[in-house]
Structure formats: structure tokens, C-alpha cells
C-alpha positions as CSV (number, residue, x, y, z in Angstrom):
1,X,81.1,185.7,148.5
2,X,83.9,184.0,150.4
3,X,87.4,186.4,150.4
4,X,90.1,185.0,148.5
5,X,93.3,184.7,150.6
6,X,96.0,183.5,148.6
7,X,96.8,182.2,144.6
8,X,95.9,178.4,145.7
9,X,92.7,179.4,147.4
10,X,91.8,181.4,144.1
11,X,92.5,178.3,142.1
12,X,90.4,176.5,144.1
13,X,87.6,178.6,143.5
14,X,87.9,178.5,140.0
15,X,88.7,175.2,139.2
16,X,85.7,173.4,141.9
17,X,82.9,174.2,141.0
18,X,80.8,171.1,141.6
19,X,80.8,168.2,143.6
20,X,79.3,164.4,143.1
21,X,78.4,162.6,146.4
22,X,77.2,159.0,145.7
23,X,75.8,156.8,148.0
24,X,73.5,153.7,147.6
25,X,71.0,154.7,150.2
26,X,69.1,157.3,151.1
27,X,66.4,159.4,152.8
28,X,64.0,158.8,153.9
29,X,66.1,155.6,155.6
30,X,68.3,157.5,157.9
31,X,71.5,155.8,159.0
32,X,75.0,157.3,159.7
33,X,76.4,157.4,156.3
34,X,73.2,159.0,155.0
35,X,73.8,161.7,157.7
36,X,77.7,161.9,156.7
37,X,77.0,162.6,153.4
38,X,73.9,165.0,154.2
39,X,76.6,167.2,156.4
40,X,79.1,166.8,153.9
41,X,76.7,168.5,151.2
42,X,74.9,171.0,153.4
43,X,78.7,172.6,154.3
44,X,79.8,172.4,150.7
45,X,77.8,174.6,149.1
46,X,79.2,177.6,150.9
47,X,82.0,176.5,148.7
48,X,80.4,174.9,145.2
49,X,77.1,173.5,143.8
50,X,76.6,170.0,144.9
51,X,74.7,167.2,143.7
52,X,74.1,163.7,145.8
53,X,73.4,160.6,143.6
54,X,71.8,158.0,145.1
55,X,68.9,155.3,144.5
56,X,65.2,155.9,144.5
57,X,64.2,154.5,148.5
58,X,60.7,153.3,149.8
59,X,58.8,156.3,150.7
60,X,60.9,159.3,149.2
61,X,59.0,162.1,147.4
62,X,60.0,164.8,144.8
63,X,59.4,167.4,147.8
64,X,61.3,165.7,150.4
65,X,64.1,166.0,147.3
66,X,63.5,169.9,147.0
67,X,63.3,170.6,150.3
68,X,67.1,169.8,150.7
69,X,69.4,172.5,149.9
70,X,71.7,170.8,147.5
71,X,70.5,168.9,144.2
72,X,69.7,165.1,144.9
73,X,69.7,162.8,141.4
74,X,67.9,159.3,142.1
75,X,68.0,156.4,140.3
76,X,65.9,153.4,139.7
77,X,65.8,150.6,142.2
78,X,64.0,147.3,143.4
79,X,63.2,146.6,146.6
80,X,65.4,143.9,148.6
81,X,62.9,141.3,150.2
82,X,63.2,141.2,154.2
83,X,65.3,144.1,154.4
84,X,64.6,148.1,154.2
85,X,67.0,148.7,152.1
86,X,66.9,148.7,147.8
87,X,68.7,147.5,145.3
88,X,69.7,151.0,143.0
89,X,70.2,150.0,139.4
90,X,71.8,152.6,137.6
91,X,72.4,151.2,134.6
92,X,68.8,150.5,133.9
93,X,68.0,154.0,134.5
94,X,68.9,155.9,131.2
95,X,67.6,159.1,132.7
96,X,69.6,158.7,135.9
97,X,73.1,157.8,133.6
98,X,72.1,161.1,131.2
99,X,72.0,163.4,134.9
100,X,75.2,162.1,135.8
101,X,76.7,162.7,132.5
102,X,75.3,166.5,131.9
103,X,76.1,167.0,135.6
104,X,79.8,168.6,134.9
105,X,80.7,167.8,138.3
106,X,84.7,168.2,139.2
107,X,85.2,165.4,141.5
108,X,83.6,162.1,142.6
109,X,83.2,161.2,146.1
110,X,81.6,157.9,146.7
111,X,80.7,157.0,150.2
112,X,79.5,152.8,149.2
113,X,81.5,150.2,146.9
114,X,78.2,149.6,145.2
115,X,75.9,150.5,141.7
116,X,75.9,153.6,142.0
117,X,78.7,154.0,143.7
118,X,80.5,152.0,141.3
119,X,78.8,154.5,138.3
120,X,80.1,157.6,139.6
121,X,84.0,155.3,139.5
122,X,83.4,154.7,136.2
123,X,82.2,158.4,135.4
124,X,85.4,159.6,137.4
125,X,88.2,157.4,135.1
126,X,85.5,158.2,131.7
127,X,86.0,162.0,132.3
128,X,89.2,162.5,133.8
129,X,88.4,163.8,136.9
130,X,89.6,162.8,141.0
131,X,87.3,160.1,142.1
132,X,87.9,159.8,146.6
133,X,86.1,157.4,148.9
134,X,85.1,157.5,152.4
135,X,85.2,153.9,154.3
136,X,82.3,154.2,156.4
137,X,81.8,150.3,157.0
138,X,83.0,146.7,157.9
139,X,81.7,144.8,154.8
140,X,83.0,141.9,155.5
141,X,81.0,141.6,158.7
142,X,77.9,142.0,156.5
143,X,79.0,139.6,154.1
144,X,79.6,136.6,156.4
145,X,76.6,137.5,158.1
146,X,74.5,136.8,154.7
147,X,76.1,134.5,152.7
148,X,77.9,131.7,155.0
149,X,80.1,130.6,152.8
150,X,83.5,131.6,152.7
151,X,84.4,131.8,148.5
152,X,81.4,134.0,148.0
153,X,82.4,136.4,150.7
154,X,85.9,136.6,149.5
155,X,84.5,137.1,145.6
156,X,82.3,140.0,147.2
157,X,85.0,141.6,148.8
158,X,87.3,141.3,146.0
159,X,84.7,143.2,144.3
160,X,84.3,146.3,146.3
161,X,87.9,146.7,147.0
162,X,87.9,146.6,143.2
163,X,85.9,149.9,143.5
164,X,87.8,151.0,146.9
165,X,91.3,150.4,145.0
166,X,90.1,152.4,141.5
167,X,89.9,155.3,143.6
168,X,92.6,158.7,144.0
169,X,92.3,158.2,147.4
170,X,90.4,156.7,150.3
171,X,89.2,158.4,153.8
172,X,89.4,155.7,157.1
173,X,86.8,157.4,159.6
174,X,89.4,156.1,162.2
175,X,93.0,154.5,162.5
176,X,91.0,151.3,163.4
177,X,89.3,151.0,160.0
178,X,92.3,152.2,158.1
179,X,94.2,149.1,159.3
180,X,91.7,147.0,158.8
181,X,91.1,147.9,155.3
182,X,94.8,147.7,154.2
183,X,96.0,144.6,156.5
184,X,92.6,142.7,156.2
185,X,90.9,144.0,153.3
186,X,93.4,144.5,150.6
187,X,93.2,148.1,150.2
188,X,96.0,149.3,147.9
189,X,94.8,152.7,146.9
190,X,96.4,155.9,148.5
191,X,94.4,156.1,152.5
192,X,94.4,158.6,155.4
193,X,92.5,159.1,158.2
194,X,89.3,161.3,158.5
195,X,87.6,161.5,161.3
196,X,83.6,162.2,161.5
197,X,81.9,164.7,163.2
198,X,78.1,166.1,164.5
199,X,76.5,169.2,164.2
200,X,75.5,168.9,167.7
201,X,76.4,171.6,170.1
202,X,76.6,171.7,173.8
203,X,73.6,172.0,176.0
204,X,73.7,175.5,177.5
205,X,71.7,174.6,180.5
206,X,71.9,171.6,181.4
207,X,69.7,171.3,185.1
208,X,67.2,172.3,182.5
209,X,67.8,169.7,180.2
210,X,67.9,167.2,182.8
211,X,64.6,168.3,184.1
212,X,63.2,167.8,180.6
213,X,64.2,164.3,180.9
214,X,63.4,163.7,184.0
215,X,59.8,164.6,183.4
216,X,59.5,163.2,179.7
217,X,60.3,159.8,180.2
218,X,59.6,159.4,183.8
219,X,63.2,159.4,185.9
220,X,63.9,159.9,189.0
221,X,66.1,163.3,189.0
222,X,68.9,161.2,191.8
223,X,69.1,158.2,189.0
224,X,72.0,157.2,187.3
225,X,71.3,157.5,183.0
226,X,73.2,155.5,181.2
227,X,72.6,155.7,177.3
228,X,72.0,154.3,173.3
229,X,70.9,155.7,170.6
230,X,71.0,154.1,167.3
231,X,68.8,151.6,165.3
232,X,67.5,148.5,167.9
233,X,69.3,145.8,166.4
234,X,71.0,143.3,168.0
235,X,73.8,143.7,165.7
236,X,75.0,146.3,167.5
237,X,75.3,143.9,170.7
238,X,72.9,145.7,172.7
239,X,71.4,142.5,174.4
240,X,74.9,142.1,175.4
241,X,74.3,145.5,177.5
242,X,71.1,144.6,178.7
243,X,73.0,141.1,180.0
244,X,75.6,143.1,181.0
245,X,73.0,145.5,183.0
246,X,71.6,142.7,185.0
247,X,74.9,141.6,186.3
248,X,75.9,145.1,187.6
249,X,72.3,145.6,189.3
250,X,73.3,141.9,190.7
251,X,76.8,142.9,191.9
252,X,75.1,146.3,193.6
253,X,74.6,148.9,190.9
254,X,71.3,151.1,192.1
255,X,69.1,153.7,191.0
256,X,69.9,153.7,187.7
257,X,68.0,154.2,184.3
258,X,69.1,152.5,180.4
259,X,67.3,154.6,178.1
260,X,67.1,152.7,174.0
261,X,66.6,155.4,171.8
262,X,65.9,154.6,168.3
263,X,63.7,151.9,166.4
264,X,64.5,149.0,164.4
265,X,63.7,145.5,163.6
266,X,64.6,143.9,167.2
267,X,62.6,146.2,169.5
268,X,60.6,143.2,170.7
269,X,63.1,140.9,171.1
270,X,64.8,143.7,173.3
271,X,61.7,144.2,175.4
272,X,61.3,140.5,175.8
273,X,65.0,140.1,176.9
274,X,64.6,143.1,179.6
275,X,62.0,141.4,181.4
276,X,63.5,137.8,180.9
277,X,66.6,140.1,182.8
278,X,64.2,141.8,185.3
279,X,65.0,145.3,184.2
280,X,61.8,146.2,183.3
281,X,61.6,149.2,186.0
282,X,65.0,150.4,184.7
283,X,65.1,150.0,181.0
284,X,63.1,152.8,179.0
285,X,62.2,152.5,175.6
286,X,62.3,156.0,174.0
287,X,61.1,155.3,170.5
288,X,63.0,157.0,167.6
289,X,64.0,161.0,168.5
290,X,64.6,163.2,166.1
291,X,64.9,166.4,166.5
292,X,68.6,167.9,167.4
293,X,68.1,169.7,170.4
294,X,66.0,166.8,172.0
295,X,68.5,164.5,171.6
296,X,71.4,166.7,172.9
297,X,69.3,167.4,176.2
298,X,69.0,163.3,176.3
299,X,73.4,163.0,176.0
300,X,74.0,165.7,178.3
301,X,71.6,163.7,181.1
302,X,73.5,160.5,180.3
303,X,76.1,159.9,182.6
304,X,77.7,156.9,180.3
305,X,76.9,156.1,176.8
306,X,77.1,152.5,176.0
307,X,78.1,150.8,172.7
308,X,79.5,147.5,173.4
309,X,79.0,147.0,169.7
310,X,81.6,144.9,167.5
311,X,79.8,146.2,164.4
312,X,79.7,149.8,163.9
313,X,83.3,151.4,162.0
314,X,82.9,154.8,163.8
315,X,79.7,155.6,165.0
316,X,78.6,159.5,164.8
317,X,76.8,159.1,168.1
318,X,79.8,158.5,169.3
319,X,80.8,161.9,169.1
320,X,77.2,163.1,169.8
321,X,77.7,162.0,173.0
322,X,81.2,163.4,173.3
323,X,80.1,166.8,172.4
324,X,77.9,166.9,176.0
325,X,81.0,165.5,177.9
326,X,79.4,161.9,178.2
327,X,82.2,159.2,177.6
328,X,81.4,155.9,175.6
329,X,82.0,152.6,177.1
330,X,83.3,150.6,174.1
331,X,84.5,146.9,174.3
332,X,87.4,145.4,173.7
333,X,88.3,145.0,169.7
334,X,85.6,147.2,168.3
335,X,87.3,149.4,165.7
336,X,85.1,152.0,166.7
337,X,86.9,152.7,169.6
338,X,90.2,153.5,168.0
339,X,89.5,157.3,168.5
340,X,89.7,157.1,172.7
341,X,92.6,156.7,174.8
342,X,91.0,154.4,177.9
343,X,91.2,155.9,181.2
344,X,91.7,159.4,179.0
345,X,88.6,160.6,177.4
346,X,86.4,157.1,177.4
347,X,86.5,153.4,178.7
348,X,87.4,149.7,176.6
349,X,86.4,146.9,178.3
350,X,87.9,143.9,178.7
351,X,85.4,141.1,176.9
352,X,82.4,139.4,178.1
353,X,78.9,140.7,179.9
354,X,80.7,140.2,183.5
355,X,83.7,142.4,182.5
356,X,81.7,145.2,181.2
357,X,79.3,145.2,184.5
358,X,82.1,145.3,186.3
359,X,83.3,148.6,184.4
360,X,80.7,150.3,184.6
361,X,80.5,149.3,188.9
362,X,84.0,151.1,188.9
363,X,83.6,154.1,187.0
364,X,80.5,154.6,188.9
365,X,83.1,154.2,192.8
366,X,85.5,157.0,191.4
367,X,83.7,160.6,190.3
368,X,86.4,162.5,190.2
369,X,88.2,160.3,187.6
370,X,85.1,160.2,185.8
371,X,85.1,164.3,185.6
372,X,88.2,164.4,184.4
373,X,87.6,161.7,181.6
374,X,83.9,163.8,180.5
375,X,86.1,166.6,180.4
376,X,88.6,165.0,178.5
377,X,85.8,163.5,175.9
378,X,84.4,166.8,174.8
379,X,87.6,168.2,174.3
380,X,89.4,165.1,172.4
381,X,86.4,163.8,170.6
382,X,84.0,166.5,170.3
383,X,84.3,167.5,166.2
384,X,82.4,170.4,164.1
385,X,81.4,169.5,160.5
386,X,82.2,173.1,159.9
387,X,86.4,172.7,160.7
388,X,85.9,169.1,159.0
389,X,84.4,170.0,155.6
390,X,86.4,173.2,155.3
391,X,89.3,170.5,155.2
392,X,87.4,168.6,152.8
393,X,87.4,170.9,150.5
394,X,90.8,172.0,150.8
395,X,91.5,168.2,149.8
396,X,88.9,167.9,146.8
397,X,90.9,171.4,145.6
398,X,94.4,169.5,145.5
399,X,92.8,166.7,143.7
400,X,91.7,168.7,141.3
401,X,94.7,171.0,141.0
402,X,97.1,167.6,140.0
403,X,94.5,166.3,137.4
């Protein structure tokens, strides 16, 4: 049992005694919400009881459910044709809506604008209790992306920010996405910055790491690594670092090694492009790594990670990479990047393939700027889930303390 410091922290234990995470994906798709809320949970219940709602996905089981240290409620779902994701339908799921009813969770905490999402709202205003959201994502990206027209995007987002603005409050993952959603979006409900963060620690030996992956994926132990890890799509604008590759190994840039880690839907396209750009001896494709202390051996022998992408909000591996003292080049306008300082504790380039070469040329000419910048990402960027969801809860207590 936790020691009780003070009256408020008393109250707090009394009064929160269970918390609702909704999401409208889950394992076993892995993506960096579902990993959010699966550190969120894990951290909570040395505070409460908590229970994840969320849609019935391809491939899940009732172990993989009990296996997880927190309660997981699924709902039904259909599948979405050409996509891996599913459409949850909560409302046709009489079991799933009788769950969430005789759950007697305190607060609501939805971490997607959609069904069930959108159910756990509705539970929140029914019941009386705090109802927060987390904006993990740029939706209107997605939107554009899928439905080309410009009146259906605008009715779509009109009707998550319905679900956004219903809410106590909302949690930006940076400053970036906090302007975005009240200057862009139309976000009117009550917002503050959160910031993510990994359960990743620091490689305690790291000539041993690097020997690791040296010899599992074939590197010379004198080569440059550069680094991404994260679903191979070319959403995320990696062609435009493979591009971007081929001009610095043009303008001089030697030795070096681009290790892909992850899988997704555009792995051939990327291998195609890599030897339509002649990097076929530099680029290596790692597959999808999952286990935690393989991939922190694989940040700490990167010497840059790269994420030129325009997509991603705020990207955990981001901070994964932080956490081993390896900076992120970012480009120019990606709201991802609104948690570095350039030339402090990571790099923004300017746009365009020949721009970001040419970065990555001149970080390479100056090593002791780049030492101090490492130094400076692990200590500006590098976050605990630990100190974050203590916080948290500190905040779903105050909630529930003004209801």
C-alpha cells in the first residue's frame, strides 16, 4: 500500500478508484497510441483498477486479453476492406454497452474521437463523471488523404471535434499539436500540453551493444548508423530519406549504414526504391523488432535517427531514441518536432531531399557539436512513464475532486 502524504492525496485515494481507457484499436495491431495507452494502464494500477475499452481486432485472443495486467473490455467490430484496422461497433454489442455500464469506473479517458471513443463520452456526461482526451493524431491529414473532397472532410472533422470539444479537458502530446488543434481544428474544450514518454532505459554498455549490431545485421564496426523505426509506410516520408540518402552519398557522405526497422504495407516499394537509388549495399532491412532491450542496443548504435515525416503528431520513438542520446533529424513544419530546440538537443531541416542531405553532410563535419546536442537530447527529451503517469493521476484526482 502506497503512504498517504497529505489530505488531498488521501482523497485521491478514496475517491479514484477506477479508471476507463478507450481507444478504437488495439492489440494485437501495435501502433503508438496502442502503446500510450498500454503504459498509461500498466502504471495506473499501482494507483487504481483499470479497465481499457476497445474493439475486438483481427487475431486477438481471450489469453492475449488475460495475459495483460489490467482488465481489457472488447467490443464488436467489422473488418475495414484494404486496411488492418476494424470498424468497432459498440452500439451493436449489448454485452460490450452492459460492461461499460456495470464497470463503475471514475473517469473517462478516451485516446480516439471514434465509436468507442465516442461511447465512453456519452457514458462520462450519462453518469456524471470527468471525461479527458489525449490528441494523439492529425486527422485531418487522414481525412484528405481518403476522401478527396473537401465538404466531407470538413463534416468529419466537425464530428470528432464534436467528441474532442464534449470533453473536461484535452492533453496535446506537444505545443505543435495543441496549436494545431485550437487554431486549425476548432478545439474549444479546456487543453494543455502532455508530453509522451518510453519505458526505454539507457544501454549500460554500449561497445557491447554495438558489437551486437554490428554482428546481427552485418555492419562494419567504423560505419556511420543512421536510423528508423516505425511501420514502413511511405506516409511517414521515408522514400524522401532514402532520396535524401543518395544525394549525401553523391555529395561525399561514406561508410555509412540506414537501417528500416519495422514492417508495413510499403516494404517493397522501399526495397525497390533503394536499388532504383543505388543503396542497396547501405540500406538494411531489419524486419519488425520487438523486444525492448534489442531495440535500445539498435538506438544507442545509431548515430542519427531520421524522421523526415510530415505525418506523425509526436512519435514515441522519438524519445526512444532520445533516451540513448541519439538526436532526430526532423524536417521543417512537422509538428512532431515541436519538442527540440534545433542546434540544442536535435536538427530541423530546411525542406526538400537536397536540404536534408546536406544536414546530415554537416552534422557529420562537426563531432563535437554533435556530442553536445546527444547530450543535450537525453537530457531534454529523454521522459519516464513512471514521472508521467504519476502526474496523470494527480490530474484524473482533481477531476474527480471538482465533480
Amino acid at each position: 500500500m502506497r503512504l498517504i502524504y497529505n489530505y488531498y492525496d488521501y482523497l485521491c485515494i478514496v475517491a479514484m478508484k477506477k479508471v476507463g481507457l478507450f481507444i478504437d484499436t488495439w492489440y494485437p495491431m501495435v501502433d503508438g497510441v496502442i502503446k500510450v495507452v498500454d503504459n498509461y494502464a500498466r502504471r495506473l494500477m499501482k494507483y487504481c483498477d483499470v479497465v481499457v475499452f476497445c474493439p475486438e481486432t483481427r487475431g486477438a485472443t481471450k489469453e492475449m486479453d488475460e495475459s495483460l495486467p489490467y482488465k481489457v473490455v472488447r467490443c464488436s467490430s467489422l473488418p475495414l476492406i484494404n486496411s488492418d484496422y476494424d470498424i468497432p461497433t459498440p452500439v451493436l454489442d449489448p454485452i460490450f454497452e452492459a460492461q461499460l455500464v456495470a464497470s463503475g469506473i471514475d473517469i473517462v479517458h478516451i485516446h480516439s474521437p471514434f465509436a468507442v471513443s465516442l461511447n465512453g463520452v456519452l457514458h462520462a456526461k450519462l453518469h456524471g463523471i470527468p471525461a479527458v482526451a489525449t490528441l494523439h493524431s492529425q486527422y485531418r491529414q487522414d481525412y484528405e488523404k481518403t476522401l478527396h473532397f473537401k465538404p466531407a472532410v470538413d463534416v468529419a472533422m466537425k464530428s470528432i471535434m464534436g467528441v474532442f470539444n464534449a470533453c473536461d479537458e484535452c492533453w496535446a502530446v506537444n505545443a505543435g499539436i495543441q496549436e494545431l488543434y485550437q487554431k486549425e481544428y476548432g478545439l474549444t474544450a479546456p487543453c494543455k500540453v502532455r508530453l509522451n514518454a518510453t519505458d526505454h532505459m539507457p544501454v549500460a554498455d554500449v561497445p557491447s551493444a554495438a558489437a551486437w549490431v554490428n554482428s546481427t545485421y552485418g555492419i562494419p564496426a567504423d560505419a556511420t548508423v543512421f536510423l528508423f523505426v516505425g511501420r514502413i509506410n511511405f506516409i511517414k516520408n521515408i522514400d524522401f530519406t532514402v532520396r535524401s540518402l543518395a544525394i549525401a552519398k553523391k555529395m561525399g557522405l561514406k561508410n555509412f549504414r540506414m537501417l528500416f526497422v519495422g514492417k508495413g504495407q510499403d516494404e517493397e516499394r522501399l526495397a525497390e526504391l533503394v536499388r532504383e537509388q543505388g543503396l542497396e549495399d547501405e540500406v538494411v532491412m531489419c524486419g519488425l523488432v520487438s523486444g525492448r532491450d534489442q531495440l535500445e542496443k539498435i538506438y544507442s548504435r545509431a548515430k542519427l535517427f531520421l524522421f523526415p515525416s510530415l505525418y506523425d503528431a509526436n512519435s514515441l520513438v522519438q524519445i526512444e531514441a532520445a533516451c540513448q542520446g541519439t538526436p532526430t533529424v526532423f524536417l521543417e513544419g512537422a509538428r512532431t518536432s515541436a519538442t527540440v530546440t534545433p542546434g540544442v538537443n536535435g536538427y530541423v531541416s530546411a525542406p526538400g531531399e537536397e536540404n536534408y542531405a546536406r544536414l546530415i553532410l554537416d552534422i557529420m563535419a562537426d563531432d563535437s557539436a554533435y556530442a553536445r546536442i546527444s547530450a543535450a537530447a537525453h537530457r531534454d527529451l529523454y521522459l519516464n512513464w513512471d514521472d508521467v503517469v504519476r502526474d496523470v493521476y494527480a490530474d484524473y484526482c482533481r477531476f474527480t475532486a471538482s465533480k
